[in-house]
Structure formats: C-alpha cells, structure tokens
C-alpha atoms as a printed R data frame, in Angstrom:
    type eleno elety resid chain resno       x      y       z
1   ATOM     1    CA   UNK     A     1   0.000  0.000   0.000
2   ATOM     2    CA   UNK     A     2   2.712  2.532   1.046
3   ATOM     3    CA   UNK     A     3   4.842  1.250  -2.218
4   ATOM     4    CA   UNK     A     4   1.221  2.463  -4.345
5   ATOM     5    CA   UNK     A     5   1.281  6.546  -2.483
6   ATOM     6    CA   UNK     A     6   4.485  6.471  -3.133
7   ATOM     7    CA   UNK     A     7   4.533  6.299  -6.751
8   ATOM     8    CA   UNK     A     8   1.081  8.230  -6.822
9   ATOM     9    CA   UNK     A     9   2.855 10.697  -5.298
10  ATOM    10    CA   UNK     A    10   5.884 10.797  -7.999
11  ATOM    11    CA   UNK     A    11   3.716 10.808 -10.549
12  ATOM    12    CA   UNK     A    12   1.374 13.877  -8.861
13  ATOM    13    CA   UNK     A    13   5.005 15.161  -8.834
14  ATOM    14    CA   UNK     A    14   6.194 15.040 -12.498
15  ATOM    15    CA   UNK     A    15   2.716 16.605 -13.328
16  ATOM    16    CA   UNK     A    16   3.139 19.849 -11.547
17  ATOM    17    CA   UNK     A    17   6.583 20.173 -13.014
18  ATOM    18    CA   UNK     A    18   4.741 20.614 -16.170
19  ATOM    19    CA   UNK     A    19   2.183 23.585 -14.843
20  ATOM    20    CA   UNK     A    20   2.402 26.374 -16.656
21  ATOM    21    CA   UNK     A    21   1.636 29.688 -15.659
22  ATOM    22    CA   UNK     A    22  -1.092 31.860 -18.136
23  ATOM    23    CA   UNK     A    23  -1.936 34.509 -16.195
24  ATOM    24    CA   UNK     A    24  -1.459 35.126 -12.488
25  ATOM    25    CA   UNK     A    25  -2.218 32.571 -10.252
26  ATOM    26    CA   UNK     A    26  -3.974 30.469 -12.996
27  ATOM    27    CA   UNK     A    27  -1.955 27.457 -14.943
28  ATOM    28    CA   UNK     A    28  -2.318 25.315 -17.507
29  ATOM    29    CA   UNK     A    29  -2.037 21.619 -16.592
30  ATOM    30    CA   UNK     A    30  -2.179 19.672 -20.046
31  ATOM    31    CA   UNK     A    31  -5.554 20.618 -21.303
32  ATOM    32    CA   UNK     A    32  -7.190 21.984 -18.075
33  ATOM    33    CA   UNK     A    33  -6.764 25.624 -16.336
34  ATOM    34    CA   UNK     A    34  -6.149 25.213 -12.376
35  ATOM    35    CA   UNK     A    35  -6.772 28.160 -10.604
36  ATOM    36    CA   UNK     A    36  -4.658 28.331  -7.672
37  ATOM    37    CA   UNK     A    37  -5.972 30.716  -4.692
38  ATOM    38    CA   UNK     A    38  -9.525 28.770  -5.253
39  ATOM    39    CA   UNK     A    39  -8.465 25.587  -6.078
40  ATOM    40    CA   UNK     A    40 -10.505 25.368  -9.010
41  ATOM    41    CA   UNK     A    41 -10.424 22.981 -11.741
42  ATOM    42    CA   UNK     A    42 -11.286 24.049 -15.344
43  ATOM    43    CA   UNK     A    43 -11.858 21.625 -17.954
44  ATOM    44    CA   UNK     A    44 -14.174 21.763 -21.648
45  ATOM    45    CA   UNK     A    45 -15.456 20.531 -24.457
46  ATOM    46    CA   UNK     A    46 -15.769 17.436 -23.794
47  ATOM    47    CA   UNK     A    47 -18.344 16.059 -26.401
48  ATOM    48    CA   UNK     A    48 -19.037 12.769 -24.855
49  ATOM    49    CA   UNK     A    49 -21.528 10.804 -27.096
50  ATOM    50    CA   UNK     A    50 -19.490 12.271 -30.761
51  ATOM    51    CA   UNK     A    51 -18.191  8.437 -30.766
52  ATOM    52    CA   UNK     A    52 -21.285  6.844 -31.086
53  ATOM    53    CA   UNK     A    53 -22.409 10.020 -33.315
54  ATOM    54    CA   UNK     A    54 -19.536  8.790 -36.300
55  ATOM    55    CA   UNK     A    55 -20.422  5.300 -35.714
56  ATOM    56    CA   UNK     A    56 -23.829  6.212 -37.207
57  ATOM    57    CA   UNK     A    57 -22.574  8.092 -39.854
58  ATOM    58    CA   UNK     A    58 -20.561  5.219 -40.497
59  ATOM    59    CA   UNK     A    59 -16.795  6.452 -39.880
60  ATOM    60    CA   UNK     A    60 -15.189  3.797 -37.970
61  ATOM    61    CA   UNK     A    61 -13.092  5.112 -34.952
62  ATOM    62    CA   UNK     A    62 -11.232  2.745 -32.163
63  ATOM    63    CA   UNK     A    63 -14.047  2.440 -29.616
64  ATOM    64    CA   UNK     A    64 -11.965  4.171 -26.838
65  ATOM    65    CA   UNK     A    65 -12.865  7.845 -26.651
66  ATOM    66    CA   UNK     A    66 -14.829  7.626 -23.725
67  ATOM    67    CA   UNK     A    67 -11.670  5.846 -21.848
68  ATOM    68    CA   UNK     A    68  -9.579  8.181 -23.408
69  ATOM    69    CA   UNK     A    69 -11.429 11.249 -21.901
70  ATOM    70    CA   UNK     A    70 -11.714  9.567 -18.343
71  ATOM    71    CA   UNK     A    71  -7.996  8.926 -18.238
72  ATOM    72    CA   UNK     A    72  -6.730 12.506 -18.981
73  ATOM    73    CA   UNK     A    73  -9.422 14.073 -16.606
74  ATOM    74    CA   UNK     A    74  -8.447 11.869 -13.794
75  ATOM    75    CA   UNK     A    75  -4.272 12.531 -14.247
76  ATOM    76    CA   UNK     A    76  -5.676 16.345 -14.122
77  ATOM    77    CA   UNK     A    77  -7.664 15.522 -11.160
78  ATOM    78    CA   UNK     A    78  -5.015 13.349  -9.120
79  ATOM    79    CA   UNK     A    79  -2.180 16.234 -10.333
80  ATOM    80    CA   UNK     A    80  -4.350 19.593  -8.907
81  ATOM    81    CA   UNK     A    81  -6.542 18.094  -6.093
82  ATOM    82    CA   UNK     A    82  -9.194 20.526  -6.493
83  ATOM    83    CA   UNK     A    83 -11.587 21.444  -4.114
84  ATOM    84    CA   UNK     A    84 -14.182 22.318  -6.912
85  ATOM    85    CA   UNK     A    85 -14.722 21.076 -10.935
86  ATOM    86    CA   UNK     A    86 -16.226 23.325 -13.559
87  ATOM    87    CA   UNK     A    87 -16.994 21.900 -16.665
88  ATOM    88    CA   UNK     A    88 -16.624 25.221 -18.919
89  ATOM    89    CA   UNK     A    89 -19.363 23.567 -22.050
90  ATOM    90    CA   UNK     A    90 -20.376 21.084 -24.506
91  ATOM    91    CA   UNK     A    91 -20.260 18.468 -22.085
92  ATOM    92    CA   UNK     A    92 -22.465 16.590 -24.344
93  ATOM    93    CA   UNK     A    93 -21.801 16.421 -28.335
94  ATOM    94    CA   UNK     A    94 -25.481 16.106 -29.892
95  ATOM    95    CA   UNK     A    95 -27.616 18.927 -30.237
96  ATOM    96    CA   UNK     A    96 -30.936 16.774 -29.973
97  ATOM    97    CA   UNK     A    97 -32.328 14.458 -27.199
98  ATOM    98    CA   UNK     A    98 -29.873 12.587 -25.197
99  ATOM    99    CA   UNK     A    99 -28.827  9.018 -26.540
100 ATOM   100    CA   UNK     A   100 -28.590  6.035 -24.972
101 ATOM   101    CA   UNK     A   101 -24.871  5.798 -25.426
102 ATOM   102    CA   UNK     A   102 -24.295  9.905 -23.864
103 ATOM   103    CA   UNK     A   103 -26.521  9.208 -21.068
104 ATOM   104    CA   UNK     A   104 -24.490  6.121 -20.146
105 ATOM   105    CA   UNK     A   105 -20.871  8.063 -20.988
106 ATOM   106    CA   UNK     A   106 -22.285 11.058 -18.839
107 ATOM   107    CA   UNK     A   107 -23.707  9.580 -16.136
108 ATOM   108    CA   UNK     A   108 -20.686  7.246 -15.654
109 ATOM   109    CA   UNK     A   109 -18.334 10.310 -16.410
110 ATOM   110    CA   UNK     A   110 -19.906 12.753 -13.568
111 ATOM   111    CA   UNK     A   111 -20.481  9.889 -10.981
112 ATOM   112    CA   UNK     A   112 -16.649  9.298 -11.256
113 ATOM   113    CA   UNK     A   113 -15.561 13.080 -10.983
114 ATOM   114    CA   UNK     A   114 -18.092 13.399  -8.068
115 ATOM   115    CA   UNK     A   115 -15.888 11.511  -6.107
116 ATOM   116    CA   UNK     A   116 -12.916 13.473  -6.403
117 ATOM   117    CA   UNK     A   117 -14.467 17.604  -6.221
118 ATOM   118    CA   UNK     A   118 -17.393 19.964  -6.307
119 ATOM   119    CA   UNK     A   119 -18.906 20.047  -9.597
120 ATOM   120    CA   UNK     A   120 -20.634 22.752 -11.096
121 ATOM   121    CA   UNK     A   121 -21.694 22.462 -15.309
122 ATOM   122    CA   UNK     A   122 -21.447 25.301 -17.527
123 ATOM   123    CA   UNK     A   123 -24.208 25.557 -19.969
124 ATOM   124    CA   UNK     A   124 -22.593 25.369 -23.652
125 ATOM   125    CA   UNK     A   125 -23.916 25.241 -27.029
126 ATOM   126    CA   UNK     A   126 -24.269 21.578 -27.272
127 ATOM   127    CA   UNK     A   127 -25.954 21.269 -24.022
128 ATOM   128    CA   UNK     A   128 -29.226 22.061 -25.153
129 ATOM   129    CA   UNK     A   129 -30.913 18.989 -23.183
130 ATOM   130    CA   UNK     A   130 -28.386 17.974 -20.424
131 ATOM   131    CA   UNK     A   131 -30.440 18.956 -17.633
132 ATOM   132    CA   UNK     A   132 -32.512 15.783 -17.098
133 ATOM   133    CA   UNK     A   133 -29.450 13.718 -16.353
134 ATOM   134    CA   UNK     A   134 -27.753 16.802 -14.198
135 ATOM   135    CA   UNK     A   135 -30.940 16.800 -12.020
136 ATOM   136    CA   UNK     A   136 -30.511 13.042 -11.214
137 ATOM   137    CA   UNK     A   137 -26.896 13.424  -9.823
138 ATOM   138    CA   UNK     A   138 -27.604 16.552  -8.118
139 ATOM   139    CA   UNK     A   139 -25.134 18.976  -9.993
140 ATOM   140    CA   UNK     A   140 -25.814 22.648 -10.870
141 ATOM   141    CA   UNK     A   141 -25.914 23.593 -14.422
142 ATOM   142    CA   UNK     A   142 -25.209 27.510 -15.000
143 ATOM   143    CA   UNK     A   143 -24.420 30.214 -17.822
144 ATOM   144    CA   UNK     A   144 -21.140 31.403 -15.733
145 ATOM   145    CA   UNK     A   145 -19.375 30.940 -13.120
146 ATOM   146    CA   UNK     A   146 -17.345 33.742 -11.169
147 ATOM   147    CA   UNK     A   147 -14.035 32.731  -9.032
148 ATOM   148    CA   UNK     A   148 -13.244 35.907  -7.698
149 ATOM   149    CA   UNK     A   149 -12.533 38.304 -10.508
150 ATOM   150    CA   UNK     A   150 -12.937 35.498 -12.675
151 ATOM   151    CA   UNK     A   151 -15.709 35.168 -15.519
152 ATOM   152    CA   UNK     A   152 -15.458 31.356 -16.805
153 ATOM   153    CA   UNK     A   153 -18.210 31.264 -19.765
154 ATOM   154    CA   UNK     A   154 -18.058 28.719 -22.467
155 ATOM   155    CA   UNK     A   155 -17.576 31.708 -25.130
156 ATOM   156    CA   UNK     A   156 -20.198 31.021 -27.877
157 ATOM   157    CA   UNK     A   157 -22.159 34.073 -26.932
158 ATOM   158    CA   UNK     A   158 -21.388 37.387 -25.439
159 ATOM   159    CA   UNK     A   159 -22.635 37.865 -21.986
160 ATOM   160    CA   UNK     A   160 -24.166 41.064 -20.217
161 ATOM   161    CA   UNK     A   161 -24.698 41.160 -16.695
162 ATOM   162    CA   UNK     A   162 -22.703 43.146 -14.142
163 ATOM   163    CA   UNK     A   163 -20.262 39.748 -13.013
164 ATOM   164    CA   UNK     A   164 -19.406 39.974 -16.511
165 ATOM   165    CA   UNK     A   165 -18.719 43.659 -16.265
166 ATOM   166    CA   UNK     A   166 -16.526 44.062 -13.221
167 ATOM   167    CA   UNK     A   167 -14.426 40.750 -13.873
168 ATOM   168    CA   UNK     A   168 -10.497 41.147 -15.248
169 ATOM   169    CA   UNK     A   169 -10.319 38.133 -16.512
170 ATOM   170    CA   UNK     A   170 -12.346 35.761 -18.883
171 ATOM   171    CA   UNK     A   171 -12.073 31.740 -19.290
172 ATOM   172    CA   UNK     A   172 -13.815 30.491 -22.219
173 ATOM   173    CA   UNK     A   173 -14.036 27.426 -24.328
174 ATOM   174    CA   UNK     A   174 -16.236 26.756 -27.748
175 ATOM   175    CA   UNK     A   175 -13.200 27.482 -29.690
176 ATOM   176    CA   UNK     A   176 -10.894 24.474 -29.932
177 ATOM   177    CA   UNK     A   177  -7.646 26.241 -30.775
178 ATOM   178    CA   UNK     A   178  -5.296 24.341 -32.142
179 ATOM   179    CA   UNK     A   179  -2.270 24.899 -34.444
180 ATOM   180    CA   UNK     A   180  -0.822 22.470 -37.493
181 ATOM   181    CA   UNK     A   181   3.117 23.084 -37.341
182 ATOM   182    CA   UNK     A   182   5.383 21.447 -40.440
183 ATOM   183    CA   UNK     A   183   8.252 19.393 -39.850
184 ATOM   184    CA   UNK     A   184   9.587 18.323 -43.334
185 ATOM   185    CA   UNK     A   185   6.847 16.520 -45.601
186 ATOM   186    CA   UNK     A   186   4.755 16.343 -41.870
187 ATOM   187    CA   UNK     A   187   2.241 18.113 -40.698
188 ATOM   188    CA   UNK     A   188   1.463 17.562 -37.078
189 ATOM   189    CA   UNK     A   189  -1.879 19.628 -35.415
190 ATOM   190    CA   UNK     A   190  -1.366 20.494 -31.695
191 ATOM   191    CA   UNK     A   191  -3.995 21.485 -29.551
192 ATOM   192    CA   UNK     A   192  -2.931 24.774 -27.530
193 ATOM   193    CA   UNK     A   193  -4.337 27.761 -25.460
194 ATOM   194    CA   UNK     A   194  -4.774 31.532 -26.202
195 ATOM   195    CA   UNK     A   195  -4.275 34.129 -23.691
196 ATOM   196    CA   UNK     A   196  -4.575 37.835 -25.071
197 ATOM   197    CA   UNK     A   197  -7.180 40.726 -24.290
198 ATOM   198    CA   UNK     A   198 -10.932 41.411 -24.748
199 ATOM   199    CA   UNK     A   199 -11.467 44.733 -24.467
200 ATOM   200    CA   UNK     A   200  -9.076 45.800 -21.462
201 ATOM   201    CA   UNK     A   201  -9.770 42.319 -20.106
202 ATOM   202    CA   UNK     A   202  -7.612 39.263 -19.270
203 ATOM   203    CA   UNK     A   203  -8.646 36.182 -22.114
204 ATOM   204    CA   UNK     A   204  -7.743 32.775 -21.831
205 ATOM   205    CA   UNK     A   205  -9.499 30.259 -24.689
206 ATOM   206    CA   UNK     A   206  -9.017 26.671 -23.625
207 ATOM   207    CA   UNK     A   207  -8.594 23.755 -26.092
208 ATOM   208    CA   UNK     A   208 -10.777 20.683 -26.320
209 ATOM   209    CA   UNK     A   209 -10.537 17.790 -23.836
210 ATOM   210    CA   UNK     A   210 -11.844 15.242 -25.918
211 ATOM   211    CA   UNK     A   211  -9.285 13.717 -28.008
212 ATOM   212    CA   UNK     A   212 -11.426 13.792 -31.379
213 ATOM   213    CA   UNK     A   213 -11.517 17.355 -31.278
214 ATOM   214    CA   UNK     A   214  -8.222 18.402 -32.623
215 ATOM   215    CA   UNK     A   215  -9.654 22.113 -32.901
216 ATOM   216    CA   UNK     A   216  -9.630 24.656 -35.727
217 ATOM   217    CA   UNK     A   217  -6.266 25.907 -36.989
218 ATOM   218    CA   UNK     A   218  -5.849 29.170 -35.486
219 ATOM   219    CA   UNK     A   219  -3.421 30.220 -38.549
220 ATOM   220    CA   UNK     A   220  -5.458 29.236 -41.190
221 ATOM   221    CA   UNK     A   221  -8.911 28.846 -40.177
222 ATOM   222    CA   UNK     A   222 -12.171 31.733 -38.885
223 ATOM   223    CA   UNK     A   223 -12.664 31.921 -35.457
224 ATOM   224    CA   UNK     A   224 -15.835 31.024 -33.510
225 ATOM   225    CA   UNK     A   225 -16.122 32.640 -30.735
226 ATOM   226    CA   UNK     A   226 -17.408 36.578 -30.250
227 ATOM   227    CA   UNK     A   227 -14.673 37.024 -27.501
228 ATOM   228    CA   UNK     A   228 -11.829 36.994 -30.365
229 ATOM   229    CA   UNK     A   229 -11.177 39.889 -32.501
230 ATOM   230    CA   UNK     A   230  -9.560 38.021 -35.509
231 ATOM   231    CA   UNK     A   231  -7.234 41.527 -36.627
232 ATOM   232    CA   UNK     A   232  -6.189 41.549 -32.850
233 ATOM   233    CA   UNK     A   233  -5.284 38.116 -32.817
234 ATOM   234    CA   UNK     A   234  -1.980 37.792 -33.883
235 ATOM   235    CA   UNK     A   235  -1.063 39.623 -30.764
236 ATOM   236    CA   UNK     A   236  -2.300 36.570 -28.814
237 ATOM   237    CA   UNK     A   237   0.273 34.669 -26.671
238 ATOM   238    CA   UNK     A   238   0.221 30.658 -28.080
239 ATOM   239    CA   UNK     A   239   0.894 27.603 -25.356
240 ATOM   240    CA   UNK     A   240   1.563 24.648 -27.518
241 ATOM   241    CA   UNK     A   241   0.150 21.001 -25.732
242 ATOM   242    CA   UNK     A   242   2.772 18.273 -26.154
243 ATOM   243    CA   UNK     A   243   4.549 16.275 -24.064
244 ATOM   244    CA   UNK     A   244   4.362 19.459 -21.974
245 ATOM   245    CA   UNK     A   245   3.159 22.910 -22.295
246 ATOM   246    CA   UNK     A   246   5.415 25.020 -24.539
247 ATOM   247    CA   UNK     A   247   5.422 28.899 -24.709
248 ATOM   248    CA   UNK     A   248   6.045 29.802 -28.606
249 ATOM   249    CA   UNK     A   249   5.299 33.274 -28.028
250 ATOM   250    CA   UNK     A   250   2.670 35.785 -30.012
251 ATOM   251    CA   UNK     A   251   1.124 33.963 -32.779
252 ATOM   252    CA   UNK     A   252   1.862 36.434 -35.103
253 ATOM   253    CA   UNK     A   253   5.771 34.774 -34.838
254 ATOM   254    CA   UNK     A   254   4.055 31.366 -36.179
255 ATOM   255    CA   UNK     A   255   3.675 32.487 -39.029
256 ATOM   256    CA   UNK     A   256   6.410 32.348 -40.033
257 ATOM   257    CA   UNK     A   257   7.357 28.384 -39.092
C-alpha cells in the first residue's frame, strides 16, 4: 500500500513540473486551467456521445474515446486536487435528445468526478438537453461561473450582466484552438491555449478535452467565438500542448514556421 502513495505521489510530482503559468495565479495543466488561490479545476469541451455520433454516420473510430477522456481528466484531477470542478461547455456532443450511449458516458463520467471535487456544469452550445441527467446526480448547471474576478463562460455568446462587467479576466471554451506546425513533408496539429485581451480584459481560450476534437487551426482557419477579434489576434500569446506545455510566443511569430 505505502509502495502504491508512493509512486502516486511521484507521478502527482512530475505533473506539476509541467504547470504552466497563463496569467497570475492560474496554470495550464495539459488541457485543463487550475486556478490556484480557489483551487478550481477548469476543464471543456468534452463532447461525450461524438463516438457513437460517427459510428452512425458510419466512420469507424477505435471504440476508446470515452476511456480516453476519463484517463486525462483523472491525471488532471489526481495532479491539482481541487476542491471544486467546472466543466466550462459542450459536455455533451449532440444537439438533440440525449442518446442512450451519452446518457451512459455522462452519467458514468460525472459519478466518477463526483468523487474526487465539487462540480458545477457550464451551460454550452451543445448542451441544449443535459439537464434531465444533471438533475438526477444533483449537480448545478449555469451560464457562468465567477471565481473571484474570474468570468469562466463557455464563449459562444457574449454575456451582459454586471459579473461579466466588473471581472479582469475571462475563461472560455467553444473554440478548440489548435495549431498544425510542419516538420519536413509532416504536418502535425497540436492542440494549444490563447491568452490575449478582450477589451481591457484578461482572455484565456481553452482547447478541447476530448481527443477527437483536434480544434480549428488558429493560422489558417475563422474563429468562432465573439470574444476573439480576428485583426487583434496575432497579438495573442500561443501555449503549444505536447509532451508538456510550450510557450512559442505571439502567434503572429508562427507564421512564419
């Protein structure tokens, strides 16, 4: 048993070696945010159920998504120890009524985060029928959620309300930033995080959890959100996701890679 913490513990270890500092007290830990004074987790996009979604269409993908998604939230869990979760959007991936397989994915999914922290569910896009399930496991599903001076919103609509107005500092999702880089012949897409400026305010965009999402090529591609200004963002600073977080600088400086 002690031999098991131990190497829990080294492992909790090599994880924080790879936080990366965004913005003042808030880091990126692989694909999360972890906001340090509140110990707040910040995860999104998740898209459970887009698995089963290809299967109908008939585009065969390694049935392992799900697993996939599980595993990297739990190594963000175990490497943070949050005292609270927020799911920042699109926990689901259908539009419509819930399926069989996302109500199975989800329900499994939230029981096992439950465990470890708080949860609290940020309304996104995708989660236009999500409550049913939320109601069953007793977890709040909201528009925002404000940690301190903090506005986390999932980012596919501008908000207006006076939390909105006297935060510094915005979290969003919705986007899926990600960035294709060439090496040689190869053309490798990395999933990454923005941090620039709304306004005069602080903005962070967070990639994708799920691991089908790649996200839209930030160099190359129109953004999606309302919160980016597309002519100011090549002043944005890029955080490349690899085998650990890697500051390339303004994105304007990709460009030319």
């Amino acid at each position: 048993m002690l031999q098991v913490k131990v190497i829990k513990l080294f492992n909790i270890l090599i994880c924080m070696n790879n936080f990366v500092e965004l913005s003042k007290g808030i880091f990126a830990v692989d694909v999360g945010l972890f906001l340090e004074e509140s110990s707040t987790l910040i995860i999104g996009d998740i898209h459970l159920g887009q698995e089963e979604n290809l299967q109908k269409q008939g585009i065969l993908i390694p049935q392992n998504q799900y697993l996939q998604v599980l595993k990297t939230t739990i190594k963000i869990i175990e490497a943070t120890n949050p005292k609270i979760v927020i799911i920042n959007g699109d926990l689901k991936h259908n539009f419509g009524n819930i399926t069989g397989g996302e109500w199975d994915e989800i329900s499994k999914y939230l029981k096992t985060i439950k465990k470890y922290a708080k949860m609290i569910i940020i309304k996104g896009n995708h989660d236009l029928i999500l409550k049913p399930i939320l109601d069953k496991l007793k977890i709040d599903l909201v528009r925002f959620y404000l940690v301190g001076n903090i506005y986390v919103c999932h980012g596919d609509k501008l908000p207006d309300n006076k939390e909105f107005s006297h935060s510094k500092t915005i979290i969003i999702g919705h986007e899926h930033p990600a960035i294709k880089l060439r090496d040689g012949a190869r053309l490798e897409t990395y999933k990454c995080f923005l941090v620039g400026k709304y306004n005069k305010k602080n903005l962070i965009v967070m990639p994708s959890l799920n691991p089908l999402k790649e996200g839209s090529d930030i160099l190359n591609e129109k953004t999606l959100s309302p919160f980016i200004d597309e002519k100011k963002l090549k002043n944005f600073e890029v955080y490349i996701i690899g085998e650990k977080i890697y500051d390339f600088g303004k994105l304007r400086n990709l460009d030319q890679l």
